[in-house]
KOLZALO-471706 format. One record per residue (C-alpha): x, y, z. Coordinates in steps of 0.5 Angstrom, whole numbers, padded with zeros to 4 digits, always signed. Layout:
N
XYZ
...
REM end
This chain:
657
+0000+0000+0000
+0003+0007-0002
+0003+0013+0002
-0002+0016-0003
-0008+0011-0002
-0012+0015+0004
-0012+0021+0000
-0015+0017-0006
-0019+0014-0002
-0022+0020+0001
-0023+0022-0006
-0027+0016-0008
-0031+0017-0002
-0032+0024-0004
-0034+0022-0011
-0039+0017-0010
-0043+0022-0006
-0042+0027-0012
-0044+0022-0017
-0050+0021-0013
-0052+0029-0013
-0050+0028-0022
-0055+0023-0023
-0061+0026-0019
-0059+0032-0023
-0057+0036-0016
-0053+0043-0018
-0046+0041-0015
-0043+0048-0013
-0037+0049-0009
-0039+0049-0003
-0042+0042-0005
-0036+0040-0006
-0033+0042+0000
-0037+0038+0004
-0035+0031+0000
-0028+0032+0001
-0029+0034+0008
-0034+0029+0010
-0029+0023+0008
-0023+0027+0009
-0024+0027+0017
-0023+0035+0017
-0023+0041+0014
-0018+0043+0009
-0016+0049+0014
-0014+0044+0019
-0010+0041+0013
-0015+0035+0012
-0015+0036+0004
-0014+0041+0000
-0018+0045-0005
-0015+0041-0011
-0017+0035-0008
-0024+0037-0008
-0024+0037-0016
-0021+0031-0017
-0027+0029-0014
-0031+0032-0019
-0028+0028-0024
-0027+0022-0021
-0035+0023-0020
-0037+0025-0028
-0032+0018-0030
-0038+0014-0024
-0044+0018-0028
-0043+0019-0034
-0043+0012-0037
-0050+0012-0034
-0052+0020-0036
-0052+0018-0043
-0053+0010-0044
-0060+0011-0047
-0058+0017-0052
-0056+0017-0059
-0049+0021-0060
-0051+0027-0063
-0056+0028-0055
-0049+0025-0050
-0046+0031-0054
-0051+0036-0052
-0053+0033-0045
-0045+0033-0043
-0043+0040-0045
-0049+0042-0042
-0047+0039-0036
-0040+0041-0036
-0043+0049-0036
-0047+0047-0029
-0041+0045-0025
-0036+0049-0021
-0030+0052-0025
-0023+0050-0023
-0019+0056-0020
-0015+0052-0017
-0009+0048-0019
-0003+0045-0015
+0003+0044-0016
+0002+0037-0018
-0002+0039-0023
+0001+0044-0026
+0008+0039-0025
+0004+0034-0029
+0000+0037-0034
-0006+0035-0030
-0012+0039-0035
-0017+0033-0035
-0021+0033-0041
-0028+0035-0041
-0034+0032-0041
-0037+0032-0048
-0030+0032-0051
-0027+0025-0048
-0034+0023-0050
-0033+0026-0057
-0026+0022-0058
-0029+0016-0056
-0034+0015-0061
-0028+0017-0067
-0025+0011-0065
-0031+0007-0067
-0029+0002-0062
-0031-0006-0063
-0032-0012-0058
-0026-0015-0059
-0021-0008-0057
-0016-0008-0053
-0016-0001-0052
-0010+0003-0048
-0010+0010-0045
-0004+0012-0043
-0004+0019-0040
-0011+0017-0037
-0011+0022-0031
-0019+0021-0028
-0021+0016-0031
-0027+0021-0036
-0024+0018-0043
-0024+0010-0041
-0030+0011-0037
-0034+0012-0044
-0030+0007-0047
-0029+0000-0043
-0036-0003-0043
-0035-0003-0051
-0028-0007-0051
-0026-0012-0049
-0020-0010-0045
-0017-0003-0042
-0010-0002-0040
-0010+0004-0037
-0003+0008-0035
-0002+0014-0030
+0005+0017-0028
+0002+0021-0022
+0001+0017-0016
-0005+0019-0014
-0009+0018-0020
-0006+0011-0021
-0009+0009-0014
-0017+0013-0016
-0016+0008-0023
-0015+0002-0019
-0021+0004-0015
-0025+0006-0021
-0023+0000-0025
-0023-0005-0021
-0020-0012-0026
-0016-0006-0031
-0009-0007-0032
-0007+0000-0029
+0001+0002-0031
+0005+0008-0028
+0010+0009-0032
+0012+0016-0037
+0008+0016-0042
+0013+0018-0047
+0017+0011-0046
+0011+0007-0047
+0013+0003-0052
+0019+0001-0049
+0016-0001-0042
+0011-0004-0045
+0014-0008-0049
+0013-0015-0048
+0005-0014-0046
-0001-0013-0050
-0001-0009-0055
-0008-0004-0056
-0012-0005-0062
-0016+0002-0061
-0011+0009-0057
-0016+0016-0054
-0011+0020-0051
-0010+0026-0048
-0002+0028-0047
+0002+0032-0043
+0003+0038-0048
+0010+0041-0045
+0012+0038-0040
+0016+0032-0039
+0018+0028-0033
+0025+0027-0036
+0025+0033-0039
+0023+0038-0036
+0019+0044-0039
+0020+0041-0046
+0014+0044-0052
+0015+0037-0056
+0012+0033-0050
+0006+0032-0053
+0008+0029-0059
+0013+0024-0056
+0008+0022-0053
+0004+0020-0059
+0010+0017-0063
+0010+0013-0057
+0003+0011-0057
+0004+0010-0065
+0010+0005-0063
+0006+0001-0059
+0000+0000-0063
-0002-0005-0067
-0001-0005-0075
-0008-0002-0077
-0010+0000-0070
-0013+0007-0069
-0011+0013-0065
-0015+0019-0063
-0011+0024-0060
-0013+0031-0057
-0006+0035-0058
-0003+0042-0057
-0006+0047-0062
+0001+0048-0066
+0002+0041-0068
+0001+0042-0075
+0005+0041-0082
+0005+0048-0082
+0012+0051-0082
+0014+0052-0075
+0013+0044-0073
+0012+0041-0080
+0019+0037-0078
+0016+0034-0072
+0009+0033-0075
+0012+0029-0080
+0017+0025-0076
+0012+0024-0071
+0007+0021-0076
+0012+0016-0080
+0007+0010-0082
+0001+0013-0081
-0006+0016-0084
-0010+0022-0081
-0018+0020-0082
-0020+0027-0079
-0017+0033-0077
-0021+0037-0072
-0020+0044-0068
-0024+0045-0061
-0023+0054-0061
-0021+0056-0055
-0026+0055-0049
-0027+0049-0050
-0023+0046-0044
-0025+0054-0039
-0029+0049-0034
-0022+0046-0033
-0018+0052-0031
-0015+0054-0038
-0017+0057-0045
-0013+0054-0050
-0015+0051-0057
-0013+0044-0058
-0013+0040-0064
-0017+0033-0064
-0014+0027-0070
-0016+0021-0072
-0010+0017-0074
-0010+0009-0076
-0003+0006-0077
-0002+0005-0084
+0001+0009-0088
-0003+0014-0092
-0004+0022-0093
-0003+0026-0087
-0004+0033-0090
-0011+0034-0090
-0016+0040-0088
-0019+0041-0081
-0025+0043-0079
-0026+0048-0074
-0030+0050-0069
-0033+0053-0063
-0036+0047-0058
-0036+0041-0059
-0043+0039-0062
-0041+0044-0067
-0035+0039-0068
-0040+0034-0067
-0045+0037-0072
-0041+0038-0078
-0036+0031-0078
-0043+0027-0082
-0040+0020-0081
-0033+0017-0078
-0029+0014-0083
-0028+0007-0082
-0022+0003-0079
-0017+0000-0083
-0016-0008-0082
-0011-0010-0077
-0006-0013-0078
-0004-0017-0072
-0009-0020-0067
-0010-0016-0061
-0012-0023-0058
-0009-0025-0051
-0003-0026-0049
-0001-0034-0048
+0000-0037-0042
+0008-0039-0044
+0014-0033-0041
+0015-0027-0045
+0020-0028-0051
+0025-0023-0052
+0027-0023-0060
+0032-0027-0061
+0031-0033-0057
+0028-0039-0060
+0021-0041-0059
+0020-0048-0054
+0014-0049-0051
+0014-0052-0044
+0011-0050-0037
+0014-0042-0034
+0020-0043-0030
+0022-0037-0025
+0027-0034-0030
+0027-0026-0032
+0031-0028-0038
+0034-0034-0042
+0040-0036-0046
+0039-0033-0054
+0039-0039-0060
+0044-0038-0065
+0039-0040-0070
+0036-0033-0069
+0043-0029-0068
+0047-0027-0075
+0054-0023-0075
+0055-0016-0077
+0057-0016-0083
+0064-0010-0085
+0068-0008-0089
+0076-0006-0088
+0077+0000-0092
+0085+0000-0093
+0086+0007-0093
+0080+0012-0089
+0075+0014-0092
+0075+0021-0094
+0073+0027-0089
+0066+0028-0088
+0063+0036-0091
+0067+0041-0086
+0063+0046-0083
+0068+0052-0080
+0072+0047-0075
+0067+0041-0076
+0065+0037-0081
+0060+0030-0082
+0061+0025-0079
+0062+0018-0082
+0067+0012-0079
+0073+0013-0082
+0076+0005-0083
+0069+0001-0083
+0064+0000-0088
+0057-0002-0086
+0052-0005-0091
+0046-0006-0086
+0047+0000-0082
+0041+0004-0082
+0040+0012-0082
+0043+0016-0076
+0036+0019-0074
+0041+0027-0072
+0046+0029-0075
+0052+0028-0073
+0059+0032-0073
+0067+0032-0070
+0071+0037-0070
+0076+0038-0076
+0082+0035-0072
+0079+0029-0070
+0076+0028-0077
+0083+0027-0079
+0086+0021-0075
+0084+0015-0078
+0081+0009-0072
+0085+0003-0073
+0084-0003-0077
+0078-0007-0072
+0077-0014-0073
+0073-0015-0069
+0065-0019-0072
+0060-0018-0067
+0053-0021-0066
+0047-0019-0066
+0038-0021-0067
+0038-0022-0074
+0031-0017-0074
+0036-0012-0070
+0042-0011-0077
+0035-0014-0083
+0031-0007-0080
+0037-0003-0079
+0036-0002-0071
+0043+0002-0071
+0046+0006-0075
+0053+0006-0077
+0056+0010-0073
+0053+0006-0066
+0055-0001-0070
+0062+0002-0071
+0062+0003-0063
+0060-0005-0062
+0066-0006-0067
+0071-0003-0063
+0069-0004-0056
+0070-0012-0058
+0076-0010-0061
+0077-0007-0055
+0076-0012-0050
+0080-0018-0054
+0086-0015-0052
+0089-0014-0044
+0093-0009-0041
+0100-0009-0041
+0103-0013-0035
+0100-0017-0029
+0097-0014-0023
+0094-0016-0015
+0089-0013-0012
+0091-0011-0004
+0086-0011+0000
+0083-0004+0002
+0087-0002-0002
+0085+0003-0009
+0091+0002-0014
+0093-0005-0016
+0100-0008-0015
+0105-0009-0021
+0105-0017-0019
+0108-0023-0025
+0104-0027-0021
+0098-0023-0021
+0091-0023-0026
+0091-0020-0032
+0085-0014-0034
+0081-0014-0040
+0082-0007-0042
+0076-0003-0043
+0073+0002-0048
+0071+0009-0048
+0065+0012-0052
+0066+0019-0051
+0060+0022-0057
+0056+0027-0056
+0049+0029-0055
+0044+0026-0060
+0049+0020-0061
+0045+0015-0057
+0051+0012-0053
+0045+0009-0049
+0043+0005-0055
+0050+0004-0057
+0052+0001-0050
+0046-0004-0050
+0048-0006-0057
+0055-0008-0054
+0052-0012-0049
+0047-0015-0053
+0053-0017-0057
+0055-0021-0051
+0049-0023-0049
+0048-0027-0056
+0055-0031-0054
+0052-0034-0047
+0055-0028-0043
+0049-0026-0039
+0051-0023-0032
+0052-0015-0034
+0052-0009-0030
+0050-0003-0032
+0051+0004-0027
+0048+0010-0028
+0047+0018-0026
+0041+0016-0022
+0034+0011-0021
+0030+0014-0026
+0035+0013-0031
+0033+0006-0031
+0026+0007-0035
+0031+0010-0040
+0036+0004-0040
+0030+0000-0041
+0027+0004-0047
+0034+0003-0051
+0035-0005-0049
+0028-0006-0052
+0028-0001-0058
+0034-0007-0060
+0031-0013-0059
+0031-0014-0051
+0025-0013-0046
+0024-0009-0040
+0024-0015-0035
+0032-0017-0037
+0034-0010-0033
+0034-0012-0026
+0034-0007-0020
+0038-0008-0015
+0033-0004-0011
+0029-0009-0010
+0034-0013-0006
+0036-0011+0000
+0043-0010+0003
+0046-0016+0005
+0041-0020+0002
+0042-0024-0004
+0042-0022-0011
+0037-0029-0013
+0037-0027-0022
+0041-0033-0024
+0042-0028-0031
+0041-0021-0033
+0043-0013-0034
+0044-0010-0026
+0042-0003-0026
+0046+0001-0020
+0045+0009-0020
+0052+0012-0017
+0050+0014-0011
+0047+0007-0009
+0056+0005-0009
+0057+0011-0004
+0058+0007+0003
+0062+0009+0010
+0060+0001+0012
+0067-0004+0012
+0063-0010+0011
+0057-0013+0007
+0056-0006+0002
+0053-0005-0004
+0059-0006-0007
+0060-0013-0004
+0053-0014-0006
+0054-0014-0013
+0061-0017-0014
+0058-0024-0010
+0053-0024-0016
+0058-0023-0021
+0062-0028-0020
+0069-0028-0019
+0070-0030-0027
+0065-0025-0029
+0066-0023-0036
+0060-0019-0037
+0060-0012-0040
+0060-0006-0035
+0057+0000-0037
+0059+0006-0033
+0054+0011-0036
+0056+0019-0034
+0063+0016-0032
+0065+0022-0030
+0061+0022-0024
+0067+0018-0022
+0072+0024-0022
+0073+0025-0016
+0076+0018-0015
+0084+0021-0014
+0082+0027-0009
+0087+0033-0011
+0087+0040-0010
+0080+0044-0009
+0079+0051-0008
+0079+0049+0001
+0086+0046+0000
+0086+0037-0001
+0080+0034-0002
+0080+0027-0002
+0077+0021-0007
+0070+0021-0007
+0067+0015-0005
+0062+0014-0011
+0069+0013-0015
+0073+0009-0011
+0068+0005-0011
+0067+0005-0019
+0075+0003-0019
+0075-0003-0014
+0069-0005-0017
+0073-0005-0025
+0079-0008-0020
+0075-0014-0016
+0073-0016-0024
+0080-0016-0028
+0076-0020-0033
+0070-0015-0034
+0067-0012-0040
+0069-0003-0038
+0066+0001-0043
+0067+0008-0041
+0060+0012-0043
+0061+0020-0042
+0060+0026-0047
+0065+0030-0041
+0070+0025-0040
+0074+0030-0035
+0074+0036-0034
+0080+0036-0031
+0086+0031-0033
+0086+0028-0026
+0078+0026-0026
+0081+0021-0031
+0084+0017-0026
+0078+0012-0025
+0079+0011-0033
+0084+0005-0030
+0083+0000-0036
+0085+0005-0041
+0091+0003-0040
+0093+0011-0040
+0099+0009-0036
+0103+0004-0033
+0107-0002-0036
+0108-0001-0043
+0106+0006-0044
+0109+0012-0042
+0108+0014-0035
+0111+0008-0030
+0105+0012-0026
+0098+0015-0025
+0101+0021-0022
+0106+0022-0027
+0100+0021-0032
+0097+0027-0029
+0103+0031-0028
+0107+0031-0035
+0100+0031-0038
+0098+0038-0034
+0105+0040-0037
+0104+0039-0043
REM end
C-alpha cells in the first residue's frame, strides 16, 4: 500500500457522493464539494485534511461514476449536447496545484472524451490502451465496449483512483512518453484515445514537443492498422513551425480526420487554449488534410457527418499466451514457465554483422567551419541504418583515422535486417569488442583495502576497457545496450550497467527494448535489500552512483553485486556518465585537498574486483580536468607499456604539456 492511498480513498469516497448528486440532476457548487471532500477527509481543508485540488479531483472522478450511466440510452449527437450541458452546471476549476501543474493535469472535458470515443469506433474485441489516463473521464466512455482496458497513469494518486475505478483493468504507472519501451513485451492495443501532457516532460522538464513524444510512443505501440484518437496541442500542425515533427511523429501512418475545438472548449477545467482533435490509423497514407474547426464540440460534432471506417488489423490483439515473455532472438520452445527473467539467446536467430575494412580511411566528411560530417573512418557497414541526427566531430579528429578492427559482432537478425542501429553505433559495437579482446600491459594483484592495483608477475591479467565518448544525440545508451546485446548472444548473461540516478532505469529500459531485449531483462538492485542475496540466475543489474556510496566496512552494496557477478565474470560493465567517478583521486580544490570520493573509488574497486570484466566508459565529458580520469584505470593510459610508469606521473606530465 502506497502513502497516496488515504487521499485517493477520500477522493473516491467523495466522488461517490457527487456521483449521486449528478444522476439525480442535483446542482454541485463549490461548497458541495467541499462538503464531500471533508466528510471522507475527517477534516476540514484549514485543519489541512485535504486541499482544495482534491476536491475537484472529485469532481471528475464522480463524472467517470455518472456519465456512462447519464448517456447509456441516447444517440451520439444527445450524449454530446447533454455533456456540454452538464459541464457548464459545475463549478470552474481555479485552483491548480503543484502537481497539476508538474503533471500537466487539464483532465478532458466531458463531452470532449465523449467525443474522442465515438471517433475510435471501438468494436467488442478492442483492446484499448489509455496512456495518460488521469481521472479515468475517457476510459470510462470507453470500457464497456471492448474487450480490455489497460489504463497507464504517472501520478501516484491518480493511478491509485483508477484502480479504484476499475476494478480488473491492467493499471501502469509509467511516463507516457516510454510506453513502447516499457510495455514492450504485454499486450499491445488495437484502438488508442489519448489526451497527453503538452509541455512538460517527466524527464525533460519544460519541453514544447511533449505531446508529440507521446503520440509517437502511442503509435509505436499500437498494433499495425489499429486507430488512435489523439487530443494534441493547437500547434501541432504540418504548418512551418512543426512541419518537421509532425512529419516525423506521424511516419507510417494516416489521418482519417482532422478537428480543431477553439479556445474555450476546455474553460471549465482551468484553461482556454485550443486543441486539436486527429484521427490516426496505422497504416501509411496521407497526413495533410483539411480540418474542420469549430467553437464546441456539438458544433465539431455536427459537422464530422459519418466516422471514417477503421482499417483492417494486421496482427490480432488476442490474449496474451500463457507461456514466458520472449525477448526477439530466443527461440521458441514450449513448456511450462520457469521462474527466470531472461533465457540464454539460440544462435539460429542470431547473425554476424557484416563490414568492410577500408585500406585507406575514408575521405573526410563535408567540413563546416571547425567541424565536419561525421562517418566512420575504416569501416563499411551495408546494414546500418540512417542515423536519426546528424552528426558531426571536429575537423582535428576527423582526420585521425581509427585503426583496422577485426572484430565480428553478433547480433538478433531482426535488429541488423530492420536497421535498428546506424552506423556510427555499429562502429562502437566494433570497436569496443575489438577493445576488449585485448588485455592490459602487465599482471596485476589487488591488495585488500587498498584502491590501486600492485604490478604482480604473479598476479591477473584485466581485460582492457572501452571508452564511448560521443556526444549528444549520438544514442550512447542504445550504443551500450547494443555492446551487451552482442555479448548476450555469445552466452555471456550477467552484466552491470551503472547509471546517474534510479529513474534513468526506464530510459535503459527503453533502449535494450528498442534493439530486441525486454524491460524485465534489466534487473533493480533496489528490489534486493543490503546483504541480501541477489537471487536473478542471469540479467543487466541497473546500479544509480549513488547506491555504491558507502562508510560501511562489510556487506555493502559494492560486495552485494560482486558475489552476483562471480569471480569469472566476463560481462559488460557500463559506467554510463563516467565522469560521475572523477572525483576517485581526490587533489586539490579551492578549501585545500580533498579526498576521493566514495562513488569513484567504488567505481575503481569494482572494475578491480572483475579483472575479466567488459568496462565500457560512456561520457560525452569524460573529464573536465586530466585528473578526474583517474577512474579510467582499464584504459591503459598509464602503467607498464605506456609512457607514464604511474597515475601520477600520467597526471603531472599531461597537465605540462
Amino acid at each position: 500500500m502506497t502513502t497516496t492511498l488515504p487521499r485517493a480513498s477520500a477522493i473516491l469516497g467523495a466522488a461517490r457522493t457527487l456521483a449521486a448528486k449528478l444522476l439525480l440532476a442535483v446542482p454541485i457548487d463549490r461548497a458541495a464539494l467541499s462538503e464531500a471532500i471533508t466528510l471522507t477527509s475527517g477534516g476540514s481543508d484549514a485543519a489541512g485534511a485535504w486541499q482544495q485540488r482534491d476536491s475537484f479531483e472529485a469532481l471528475e472522478v464522480a463524472l467517470a461514476m455518472a456519465m456512462p450511466e447519464l448517456v447509456a440510452r441516447m444517440d451520439a449527437g444527445a450524449a454530446v449536447e447533454t455533456l456540454e450541458a452538464l459541464a457548464r452546471e459545475l463549478p470552474t476549476h481555479t485552483v491548480r496545484s503543484e502537481d497539476q501543474i508538474a503533471f500537466q493535469q487539464f483532465s478532458t472535458p466531458p463531452a470532449l472524451a465523449y467525443l474522442a470515443v465515438h471517433l475510435a469506433r471501438l468494436a467488442s474485441d478492442d483492446v484499448l490502451l489509455e496512456p495518460s489516463a488521469g481521472t479515468g473521464i475517457i476510459t470510462s466512455l470507453a470500457r464497456g465496449a471492448v474487450r480490455l482496458c489497460l489504463l497507464n497513469e504517472l501520478e501516484p494518486t491518480r493511478s491509485d483512483l483508477l484502480e479504484g475505478l476499475f476494478p480488473g483493468a491492467s493499471v501502469y504507472r509509467h511516463d507516457g512518453a516510454k510506453i513502447a519501451a516499457l510495455l514492450a513485451g504485454t499486450e499491445r492495443p488495437s484502438a488508442i484515445v489519448m489526451n497527453p501532457p503538452f509541455s512538460i516532460s517527466q524527464s525533460r522538464g519544460e519541453d514544447q514537443n511533449t505531446a508529440a513524444r507521446h503520440l509517437r510512443a502511442a503509435l509505436d505501440h499500437l498494433v499495425p492498422g489499429g486507430r488512435v484518437v489523439a487530443i494534441m496541442p493547437d500547434w501541432f500542425t504540418p504548418s512551418a513551425r512543426g512541419a518537421e515533427v509532425f512529419r516525423r511523429t506521424l511516419e507510417g501512418t494516416r489521418i482519417a480526420l482532422s478537428l480543431r475545438l477553439d479556445k474555450g472548449g476546455y474553460a471549465k477545467h482551468g484553461t482556454g487554449i485550443a486543441v486539436r482533435l486527429l484521427v490516426i490509423d496505422k497504416v501509411p497514407g496521407d497526413t495533410s488534410v483539411s480540418t474542420i474547426n469549430r467553437a464546441s464540440v456539438s458544433e465539431l460534432f455536427a459537422a464530422i457527418g459519418a466516422v471514417p471506417a477503421r482499417a483492417a488489423l494486421r496482427q490480432a490483439a488476442g490474449a496474451p499466451a500463457t507461456r514466458p515473455r520472449l525477448s526477439l532472438f530466443r527461440a521458441i520452445k514450449s513448456g511450462p514457465a520457469r521462474p527466470v527473467i531472461v533465457r540464454a539467446p539460440q544462435t539460429n536467430d542470431v547473425r554476424p554483422v557484416t563490414y568492410q575494412v577500408l585500406d585507406q580511411p575514408a575521405a573526410m566528411g563535408e567540413q563546416r567551419g571547425v567541424y565536419a560530417d561525421y562517418r566512420p573512418s575504416r569501416v563499411v557497414i551495408p546494414e546500418a541504418g540512417e542515423h536519426p541526427t546528424h552528426l558531426v566531430e571536429s575537423a582535428a579528429m576527423a582526420s585521425i583515422s581509427a585503426p583496422r578492427p577485426q572484430y565480428i559482432p553478433c547480433l538478433p537478425e531482426r535488429t541488423v535486417t530492420a536497421r535498428l542501429l546506424s552506423a556510427a553505433q555499429l562502429e562502437t559495437v566494433i570497436y569496443a569488442g575489438e577493445a576488449w579482446s585485448r588485455d592490459l600491459h602487465g599482471r596485476f594483484s589487488h591488495p585488500s583495502g587498498e584502491v590501486a592495483l600492485k604490478e604482480d608477475p604473479d598476479g591477473q591479467l584485466y581485460r582492457t576497457g572501452f571508452f564511448l565518448g560521443d556526444g549528444t544525440g549520438a544514442g550512447k545508451g542504445r550504443q551500450a545496450a547494443a555492446c551487451i546485446l552482442d555479448q548476450w548472444l555469445k552466452g555471456n548473461r550477467r552484466h552491470i550497467w551503472i547509471s546517474k540516478n534510479a529513474p534513468l532505469l526506464e530510459d535503459a529500459q527503453r533502449d535494450w527494448t528498442a534493439i530486441g531485449g525486454l524491460p524485465s531483462d534489466i534487473l533493480e538492485l533496489a528490489r534486493w535489500k543490503i546483504g541480501e542475496k541477489i537471487t536473478a540466475p542471469e540479467g543487466i543489474l541497473f546500479v544509480p552512483y549513488g547506491t555504491l556510496r558507502s562508510s560501511r566496512v562489510e556487506d555493502t552494496r559494492l560486495d552485494q553485486i560482486v558475489r552476483w557477478a562471480g569471480e569469472d565474470f566476463e560481462g559488460v560493465i557500463v559506467f554510463d556518465e563516467a565522469h560521475e567517478m572523477g572525483g576517485v583521486a581526490g587533489g586539490e580544490g579551492a578549501l585545500g585537498q580533498k579526498q576521493g570520493s566514495l562513488q569513484g573509488i567504488a567505481g575503481v574497486l569494482l572494475q578491480n574486483t572483475l579483472p575479466r570484466a567488459r568496462v565500457l566508459y560512456a561520457s560525452a565529458t569524460g573529464a573536465s580536468d586530466v585528473n578526474n580520469l583517474a577512474y579510467a584505470v582499464r584504459l591503459g593510459l598509464w602503467g607498464p607499456g605506456t609512457a607514464f610508469a604511474a597515475r601520477e606521473q600520467f597526471i603531472s606530465e599531461i597537465r605540462d604539456g
